[in-house]
C-alpha positions as CSV (number, residue, x, y, z in Angstrom):
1,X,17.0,20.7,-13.6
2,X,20.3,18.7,-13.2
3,X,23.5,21.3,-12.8
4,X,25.9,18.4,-15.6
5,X,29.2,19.7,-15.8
6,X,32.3,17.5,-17.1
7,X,36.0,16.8,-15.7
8,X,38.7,15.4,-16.5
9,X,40.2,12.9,-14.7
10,X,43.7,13.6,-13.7
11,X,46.8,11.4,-12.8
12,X,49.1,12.5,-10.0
13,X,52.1,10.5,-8.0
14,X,52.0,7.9,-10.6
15,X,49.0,5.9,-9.1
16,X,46.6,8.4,-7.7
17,X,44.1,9.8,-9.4
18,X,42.0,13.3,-8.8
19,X,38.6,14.5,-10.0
20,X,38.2,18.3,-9.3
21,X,35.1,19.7,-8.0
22,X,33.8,23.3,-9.3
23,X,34.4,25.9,-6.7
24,X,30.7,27.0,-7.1
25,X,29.5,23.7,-5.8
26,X,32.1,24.2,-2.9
27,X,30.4,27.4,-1.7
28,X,26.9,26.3,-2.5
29,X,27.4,23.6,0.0
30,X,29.6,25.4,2.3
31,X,32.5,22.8,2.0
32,X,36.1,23.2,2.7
33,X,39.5,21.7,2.4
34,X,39.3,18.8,4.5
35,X,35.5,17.9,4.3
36,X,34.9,14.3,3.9
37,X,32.8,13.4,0.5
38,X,31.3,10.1,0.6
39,X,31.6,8.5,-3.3
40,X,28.6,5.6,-3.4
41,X,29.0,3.4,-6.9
42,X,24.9,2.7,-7.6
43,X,23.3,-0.3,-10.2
44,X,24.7,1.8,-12.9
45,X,27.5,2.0,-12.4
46,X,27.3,5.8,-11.7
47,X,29.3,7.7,-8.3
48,X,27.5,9.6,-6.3
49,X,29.1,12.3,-4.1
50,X,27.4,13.1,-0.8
51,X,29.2,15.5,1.8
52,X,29.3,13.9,4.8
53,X,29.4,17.4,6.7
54,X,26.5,18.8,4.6
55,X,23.5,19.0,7.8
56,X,20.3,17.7,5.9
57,X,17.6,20.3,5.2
58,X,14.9,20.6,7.8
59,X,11.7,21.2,5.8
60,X,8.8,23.0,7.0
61,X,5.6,24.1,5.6
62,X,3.2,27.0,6.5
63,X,-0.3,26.6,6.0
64,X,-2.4,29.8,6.1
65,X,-6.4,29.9,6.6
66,X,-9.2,32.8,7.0
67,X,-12.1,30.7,7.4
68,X,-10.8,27.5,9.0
69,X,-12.8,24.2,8.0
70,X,-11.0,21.2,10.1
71,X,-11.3,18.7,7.6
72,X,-9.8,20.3,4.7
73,X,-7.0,22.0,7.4
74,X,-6.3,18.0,8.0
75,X,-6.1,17.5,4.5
76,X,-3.0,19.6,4.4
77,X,-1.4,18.3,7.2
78,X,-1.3,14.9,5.3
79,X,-0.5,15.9,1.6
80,X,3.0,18.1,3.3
81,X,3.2,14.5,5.7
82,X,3.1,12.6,2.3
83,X,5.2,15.1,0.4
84,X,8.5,14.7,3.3
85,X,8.1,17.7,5.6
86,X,9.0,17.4,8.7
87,X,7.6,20.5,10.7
88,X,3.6,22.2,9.3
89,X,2.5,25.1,11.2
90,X,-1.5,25.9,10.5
91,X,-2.2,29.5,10.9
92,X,-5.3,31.0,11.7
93,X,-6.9,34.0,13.4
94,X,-9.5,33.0,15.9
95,X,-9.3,29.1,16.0
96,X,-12.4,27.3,17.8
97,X,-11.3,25.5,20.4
98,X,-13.2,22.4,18.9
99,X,-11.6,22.6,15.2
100,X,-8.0,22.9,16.8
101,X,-8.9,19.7,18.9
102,X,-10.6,17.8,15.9
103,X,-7.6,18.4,13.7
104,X,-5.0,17.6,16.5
105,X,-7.1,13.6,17.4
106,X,-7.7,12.9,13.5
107,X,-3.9,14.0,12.7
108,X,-2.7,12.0,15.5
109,X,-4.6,9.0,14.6
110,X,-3.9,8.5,11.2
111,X,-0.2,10.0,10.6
112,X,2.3,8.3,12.0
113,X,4.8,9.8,14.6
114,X,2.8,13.1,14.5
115,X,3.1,15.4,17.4
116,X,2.0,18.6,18.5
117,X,5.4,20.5,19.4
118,X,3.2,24.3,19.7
119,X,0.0,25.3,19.8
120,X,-1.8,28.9,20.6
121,X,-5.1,30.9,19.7
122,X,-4.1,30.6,16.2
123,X,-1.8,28.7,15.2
124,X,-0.6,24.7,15.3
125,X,2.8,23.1,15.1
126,X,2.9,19.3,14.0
127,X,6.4,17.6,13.8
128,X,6.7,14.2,12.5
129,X,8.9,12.1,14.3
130,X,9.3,9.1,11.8
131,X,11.9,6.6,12.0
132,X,12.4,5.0,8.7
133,X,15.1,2.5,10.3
134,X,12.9,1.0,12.4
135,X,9.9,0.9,9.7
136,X,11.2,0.0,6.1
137,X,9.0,-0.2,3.4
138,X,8.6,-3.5,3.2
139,X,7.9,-4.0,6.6
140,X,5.0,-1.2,6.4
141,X,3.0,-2.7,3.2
142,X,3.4,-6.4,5.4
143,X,1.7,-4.7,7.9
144,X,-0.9,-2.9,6.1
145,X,-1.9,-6.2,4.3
146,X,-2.0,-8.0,7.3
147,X,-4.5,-5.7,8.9
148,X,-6.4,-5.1,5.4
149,X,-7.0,-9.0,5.1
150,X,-7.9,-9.6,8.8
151,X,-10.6,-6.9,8.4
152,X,-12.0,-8.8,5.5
153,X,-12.0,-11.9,7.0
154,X,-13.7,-10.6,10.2
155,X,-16.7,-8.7,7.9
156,X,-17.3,-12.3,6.4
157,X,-18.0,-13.3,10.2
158,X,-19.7,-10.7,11.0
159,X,-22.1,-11.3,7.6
160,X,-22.5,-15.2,8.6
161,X,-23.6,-14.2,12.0
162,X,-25.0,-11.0,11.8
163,X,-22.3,-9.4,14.4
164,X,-22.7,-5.9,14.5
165,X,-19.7,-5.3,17.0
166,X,-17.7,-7.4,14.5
167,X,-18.6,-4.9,12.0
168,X,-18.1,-1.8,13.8
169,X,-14.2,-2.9,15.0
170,X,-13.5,-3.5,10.9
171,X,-14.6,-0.4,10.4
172,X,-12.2,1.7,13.0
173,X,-9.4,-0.7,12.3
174,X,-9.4,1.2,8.4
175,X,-7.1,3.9,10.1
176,X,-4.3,1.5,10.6
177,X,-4.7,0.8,7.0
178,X,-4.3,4.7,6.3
179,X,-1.5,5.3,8.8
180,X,0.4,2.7,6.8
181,X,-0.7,3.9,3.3
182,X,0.2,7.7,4.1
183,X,3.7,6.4,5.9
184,X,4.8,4.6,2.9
185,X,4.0,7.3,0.2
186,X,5.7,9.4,1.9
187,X,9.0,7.0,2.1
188,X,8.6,6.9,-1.3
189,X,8.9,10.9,-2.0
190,X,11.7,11.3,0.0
191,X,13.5,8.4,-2.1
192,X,13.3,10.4,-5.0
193,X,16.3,12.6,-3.4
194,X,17.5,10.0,-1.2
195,X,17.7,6.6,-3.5
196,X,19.5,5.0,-0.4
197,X,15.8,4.5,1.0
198,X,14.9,2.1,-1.8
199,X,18.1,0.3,-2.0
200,X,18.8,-0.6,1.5
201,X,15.9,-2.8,1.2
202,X,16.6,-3.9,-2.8
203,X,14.1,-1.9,-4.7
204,X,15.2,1.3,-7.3
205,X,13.7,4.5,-8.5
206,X,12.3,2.3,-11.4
207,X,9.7,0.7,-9.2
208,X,8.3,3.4,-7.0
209,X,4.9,3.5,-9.3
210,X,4.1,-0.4,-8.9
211,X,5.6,0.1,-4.7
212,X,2.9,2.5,-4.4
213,X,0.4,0.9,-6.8
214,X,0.7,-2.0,-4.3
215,X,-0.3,-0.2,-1.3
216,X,-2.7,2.2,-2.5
217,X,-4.3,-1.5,-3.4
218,X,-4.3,-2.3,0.2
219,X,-5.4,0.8,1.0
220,X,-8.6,1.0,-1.1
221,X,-9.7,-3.3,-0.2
222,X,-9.8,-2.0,3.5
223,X,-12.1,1.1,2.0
224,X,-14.4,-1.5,0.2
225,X,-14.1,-3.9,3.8
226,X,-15.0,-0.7,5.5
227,X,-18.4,-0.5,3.1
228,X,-19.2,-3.8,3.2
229,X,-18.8,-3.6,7.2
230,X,-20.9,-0.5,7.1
231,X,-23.6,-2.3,5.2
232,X,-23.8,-5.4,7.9
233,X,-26.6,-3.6,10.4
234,X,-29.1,-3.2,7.2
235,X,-29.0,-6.4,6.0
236,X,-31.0,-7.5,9.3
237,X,-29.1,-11.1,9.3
238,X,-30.0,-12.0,5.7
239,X,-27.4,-14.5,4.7
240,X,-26.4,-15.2,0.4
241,X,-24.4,-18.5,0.6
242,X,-23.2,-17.9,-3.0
243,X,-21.8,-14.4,-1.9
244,X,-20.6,-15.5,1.5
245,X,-18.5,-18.1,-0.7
246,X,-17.8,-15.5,-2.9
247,X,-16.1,-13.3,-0.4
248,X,-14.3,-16.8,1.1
249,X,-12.7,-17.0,-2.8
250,X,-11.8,-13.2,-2.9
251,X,-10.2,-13.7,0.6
252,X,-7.7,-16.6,-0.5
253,X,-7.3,-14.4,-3.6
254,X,-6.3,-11.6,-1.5
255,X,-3.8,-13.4,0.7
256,X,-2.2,-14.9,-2.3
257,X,-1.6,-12.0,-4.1
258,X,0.2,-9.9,-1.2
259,X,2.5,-12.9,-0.5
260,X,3.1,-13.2,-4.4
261,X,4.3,-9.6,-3.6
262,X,6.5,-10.0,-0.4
263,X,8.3,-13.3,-1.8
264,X,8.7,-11.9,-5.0
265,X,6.2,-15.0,-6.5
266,X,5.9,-15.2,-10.2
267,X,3.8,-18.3,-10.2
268,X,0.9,-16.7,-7.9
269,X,0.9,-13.7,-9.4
270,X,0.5,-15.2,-13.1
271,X,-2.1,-18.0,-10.9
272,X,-4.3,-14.8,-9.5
273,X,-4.1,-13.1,-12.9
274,X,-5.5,-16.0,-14.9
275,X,-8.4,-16.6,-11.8
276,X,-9.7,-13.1,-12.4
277,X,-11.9,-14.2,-15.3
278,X,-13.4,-17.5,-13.1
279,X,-14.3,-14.8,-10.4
280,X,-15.9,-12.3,-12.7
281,X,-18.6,-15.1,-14.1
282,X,-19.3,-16.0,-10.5
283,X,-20.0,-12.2,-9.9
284,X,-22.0,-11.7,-12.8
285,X,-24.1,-14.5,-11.8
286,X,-24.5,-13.4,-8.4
287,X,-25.6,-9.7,-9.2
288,X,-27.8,-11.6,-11.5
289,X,-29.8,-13.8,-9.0
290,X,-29.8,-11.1,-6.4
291,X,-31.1,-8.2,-9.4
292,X,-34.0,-10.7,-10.0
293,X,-35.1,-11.2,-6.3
294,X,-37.7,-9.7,-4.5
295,X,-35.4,-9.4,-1.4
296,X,-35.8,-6.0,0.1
297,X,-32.3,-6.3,0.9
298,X,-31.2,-6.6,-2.4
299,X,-29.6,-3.2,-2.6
300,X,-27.2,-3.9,0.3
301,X,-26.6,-7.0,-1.2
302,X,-25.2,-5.5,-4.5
303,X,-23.1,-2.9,-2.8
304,X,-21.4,-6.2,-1.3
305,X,-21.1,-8.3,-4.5
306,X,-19.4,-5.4,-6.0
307,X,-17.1,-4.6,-3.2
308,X,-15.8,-7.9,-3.4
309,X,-15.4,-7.9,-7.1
310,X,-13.4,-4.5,-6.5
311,X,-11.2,-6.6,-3.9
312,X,-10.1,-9.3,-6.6
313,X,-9.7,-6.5,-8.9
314,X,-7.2,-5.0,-6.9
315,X,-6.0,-8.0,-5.7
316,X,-5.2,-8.8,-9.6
317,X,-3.6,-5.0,-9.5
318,X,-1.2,-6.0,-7.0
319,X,-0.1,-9.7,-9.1
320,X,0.6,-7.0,-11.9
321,X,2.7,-4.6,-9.8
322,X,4.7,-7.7,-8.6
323,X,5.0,-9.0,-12.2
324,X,6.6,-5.6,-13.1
325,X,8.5,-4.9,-10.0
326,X,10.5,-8.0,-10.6
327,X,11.1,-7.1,-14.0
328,X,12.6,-3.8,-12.7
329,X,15.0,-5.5,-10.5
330,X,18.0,-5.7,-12.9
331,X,17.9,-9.5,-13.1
332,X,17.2,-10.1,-16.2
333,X,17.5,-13.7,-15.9
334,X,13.8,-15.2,-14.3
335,X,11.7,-18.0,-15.3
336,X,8.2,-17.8,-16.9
């Protein structure tokens, strides 16, 4: 809950004028005469006061186990990485050897900047050494896209020519994805204190939803590359021209609707948005043909149909999110 007080403005020397602070917010913060407040005017038109001698708060998180299980101990470890912290100690009596070193390559792999700082028979220290400057938002989802639409475009090669090492290299490259995904959502919780994080690189608090709608998209078309990848060494070779072409259209689709996003495209997004219909009829007939074949390949197939059908969905998801981002932005002049 918000601590609103109200002050009046007073008038001193003729031409300067003094806002006084409550001595309880003095002490809280441990400021003094002659600390230096910096006053930041945002979008509307509201001053923000921020004590430039205030040290920022160094969170850190505890988790405590009896019965350690490694995966769900790593699931911690990235829902406090999401959530801001900066230091997460696991604690646990009698820690295999094994778990410690499962949870310490998986943590390592997909959180960026993670790094064990302590470690002993029973416990583990992870710090995350992030720099945001050198890794804006923007910049993150780029990369995650990038990554996410060469994986699809390398499990269509490795359908067409039945290349199982293609395949295998989509499916470790989903990581990269994650790293990105986890990275950004937690940019995106720390903005909610620190709002300076969105507007250095033009967004506001009123678009964090579609920001992360965007790359929890990404996220999940690298999941359904990832499956369709997975599926590659079953199908034995078999090649579906119509679904090959399909996966060609969802591609394009794809690429379309993350530049829509970066360039802050109204036209492709409203373009992708109106194709979504054109691809469902084209997946419905596909499911169709492949439902009434005696292939016994079939199921494989279907998994494949409807993981590209969940790619043009999302890809439609992201259009959205741009549509709506833009008309967050404050400009409320745009053409349709």
């Amino acid at each position: 809950m918000q601590n609103r007080l109200v002050r009046k403005i007073q008038l001193t020397g003729g031409s300067t004028y003094i806002l006084s602070l409550p001595k309880s917010w003095i002490r809280q913060l441990s400021l003094k005469a002659g600390d230096e407040i910096e006053i930041i005017q945002d979008k509307n038109l509201r001053l923000i006061l921020t004590p430039n001698s205030t040290p920022q708060k160094q969170e850190k998180a505890i988790i405590n186990c009896e019965n350690l299980k490694s995966d769900l101990a790593t699931r911690e470890f990235i829902a406090y990485y999401m959530a801001g912290y900066i230091t997460v100690t696991l604690s646990c009596n009698r820690m295999k050897a094994e778990d410690r070193a499962a949870i310490k390559e998986t943590i390592r792999r997909r959180l960026l900047g993670a790094e064990v700082v302590e470690e002993d028979a029973n416990s583990l220290t992870v710090q995350f050494l992030v720099n945001e400057k050198d890794l804006p938002i923007s910049k993150a989802i780029s990369r995650a896209s990038t990554i996410s639409q060469n994986m699809l475009k390398d499990v269509l090669i490795a359908m067409e020519d039945w290349d199982i090492d293609i395949a295998n290299e989509v499916i470790e490259r989903d990581d990269e994805v994650d790293r990105f995904y986890f990275y950004i959502s937690r940019q995106l919780s720390l903005s909610v204190s620190n709002f300076e994080i969105l507007e250095e690189e033009g967004y506001n608090i009123a678009q964090i939803v579609d920001i992360h709608s965007t790359i929890k998209s990404i996220e999940r078309i690298a999941d359904h590359s990832t499956r369709i990848a997975s599926l590659v060494p079953q199908l034995h070779g078999v090649k579906d021209q119509e679904l090959l072409n399909l996966g060609k259209t969802v591609l394009e689709m794809y690429k379309r609707a993350t530049t829509a996003f970066l360039e802050n495209r109204k036209d492709l997004a409203n373009n992708i948005i109106e194709q979504d219909s054109e691809i469902n009829e084209i997946h419905k007939k596909i499911s169709s043909k492949i439902l009434s074949s005696d292939s016994p390949y079939k199921i494989g197939l279907l998994i494949s149909a409807d993981s590209f059908r969940r790619i043009s969905r999302y890809s439609l998801d992201i259009a959205e999110s741009t549509i709506n981002i833009m008309a967050k932005s404050g400009n409320n002049i745009d053409k349709v």
